[in-house]
N, C-alpha and C positions, 0 to 999 in steps of 0.2 A: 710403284704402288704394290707389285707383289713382292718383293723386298718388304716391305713396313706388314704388310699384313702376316707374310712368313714370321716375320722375327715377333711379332705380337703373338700369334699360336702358339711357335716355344715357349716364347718369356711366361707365357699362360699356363705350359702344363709345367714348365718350369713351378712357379708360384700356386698351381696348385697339386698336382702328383708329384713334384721333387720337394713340395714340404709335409707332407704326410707321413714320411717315415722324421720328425722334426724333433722328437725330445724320448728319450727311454724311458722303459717302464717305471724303474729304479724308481730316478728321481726328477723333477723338472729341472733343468737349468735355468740359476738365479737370473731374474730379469724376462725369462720365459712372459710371449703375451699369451692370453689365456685361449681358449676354444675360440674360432670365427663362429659367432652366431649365424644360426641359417644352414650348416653347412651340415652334411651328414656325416656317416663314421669314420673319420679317417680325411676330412676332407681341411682339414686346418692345419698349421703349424705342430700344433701340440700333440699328434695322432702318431701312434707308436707302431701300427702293423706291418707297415710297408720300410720302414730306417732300415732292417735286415738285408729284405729283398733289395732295395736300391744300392746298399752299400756292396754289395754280392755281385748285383748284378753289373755294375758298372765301374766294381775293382775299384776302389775307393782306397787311399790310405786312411787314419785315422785324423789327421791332418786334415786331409782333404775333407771328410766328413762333418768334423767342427766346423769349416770355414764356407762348407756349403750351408750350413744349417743356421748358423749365422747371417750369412746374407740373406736365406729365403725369410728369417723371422722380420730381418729389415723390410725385405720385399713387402708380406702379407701388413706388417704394420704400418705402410704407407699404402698399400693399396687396397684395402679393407673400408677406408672412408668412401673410395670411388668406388667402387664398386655397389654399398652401400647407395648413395647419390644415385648413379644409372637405375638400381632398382625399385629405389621412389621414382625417379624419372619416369621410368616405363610404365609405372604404374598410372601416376598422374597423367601421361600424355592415352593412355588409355582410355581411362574415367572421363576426361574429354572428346576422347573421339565419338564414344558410345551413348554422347548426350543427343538429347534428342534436335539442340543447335548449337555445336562446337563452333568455340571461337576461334577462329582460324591462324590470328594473330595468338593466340593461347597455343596451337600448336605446331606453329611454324617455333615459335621462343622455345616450349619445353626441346620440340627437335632440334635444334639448333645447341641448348641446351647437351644433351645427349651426346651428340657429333662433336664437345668440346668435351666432355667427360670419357668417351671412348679414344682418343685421342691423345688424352691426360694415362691412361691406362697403356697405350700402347708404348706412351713414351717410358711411363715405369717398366714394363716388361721389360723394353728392347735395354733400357742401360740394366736390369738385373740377369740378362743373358750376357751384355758385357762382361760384368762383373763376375761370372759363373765361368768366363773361360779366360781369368787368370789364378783360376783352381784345379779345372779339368784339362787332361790334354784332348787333343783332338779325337784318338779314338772314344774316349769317355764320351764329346759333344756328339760324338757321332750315334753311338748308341743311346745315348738318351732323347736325340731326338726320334731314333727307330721306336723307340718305346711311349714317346708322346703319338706317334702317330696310331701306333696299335692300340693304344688307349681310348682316342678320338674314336677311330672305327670301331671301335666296338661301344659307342656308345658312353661312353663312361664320364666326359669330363662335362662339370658342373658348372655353373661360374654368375 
């Protein structure tokens, strides 16, 4: 169990602080999806502040940079609907709770609901950290997960 939940943390800040630095100021790259709604500055694929720092900090060839950048837009563009989903979910299983006679069967389904959509999410993560390290070498994984974690601590990650 801590195995699945580990590798969903990565694949997490993976998909969202390893695609932040996602497209140059320049120009988009063709095909480029566009801004995550919801998301603040720098928190989507298409966000240019951070592509310097990551590539810097974790020794990137230019290679390697393309091919990360690539798989994280594939990442966010399959997990952008789930993510989506959970946050009506939580919504709705909320709006229910706070009734003044929630249906039980109403929220045992949305939660039920939720635990297959977080699930669905983890399983995206974990194969886009697969796929992530037959890009980087091991020092590279190493220090980007040092950097998810100082991330998390201090507050930072969204989701």
């Amino acid at each position: 169990m801590n195995k699945i939940l580990m590798t969903a943390l990565v694949a997490g800040f993976i998909g969202v602080a390893g695609t932040s630095y996602a497209t140059d100021n320049a120009q988009p790259s063709p095909g480029a999806a566009g801004p995550v709604a919801g998301r603040g500055y720098g928190g989507g694929p298409d966000a240019r502040h951070a592509r310097p720092f990551i590539k810097q900090a974790l020794g990137l060839s230019d290679r390697q940079e393309v091919k990360m950048l690539d798989m994280t837009r594939s990442f966010f563009q399959e997990s952008t609907p789930v993510r989506q989903d959970l946050k009506s979910l939580r919504h709705d299983l909320a709006a229910e709770s706070v009734r003044k006679r929630p249906d039980e069967r109403k929220l045992a389904e949305l939660t039920e609901r939720i635990g297959r959509q977080h699930a669905r999410l983890a399983e995206l993560e974990s194969r886009h950290l697969r796929e992530l390290t037959s890009v980087l070498d091991h020092k590279q994984i190493e220090k980007m997960l040092r950097m998810r974690d100082d991330i998390q601590s201090r507050g930072w990650k969204r989701g």
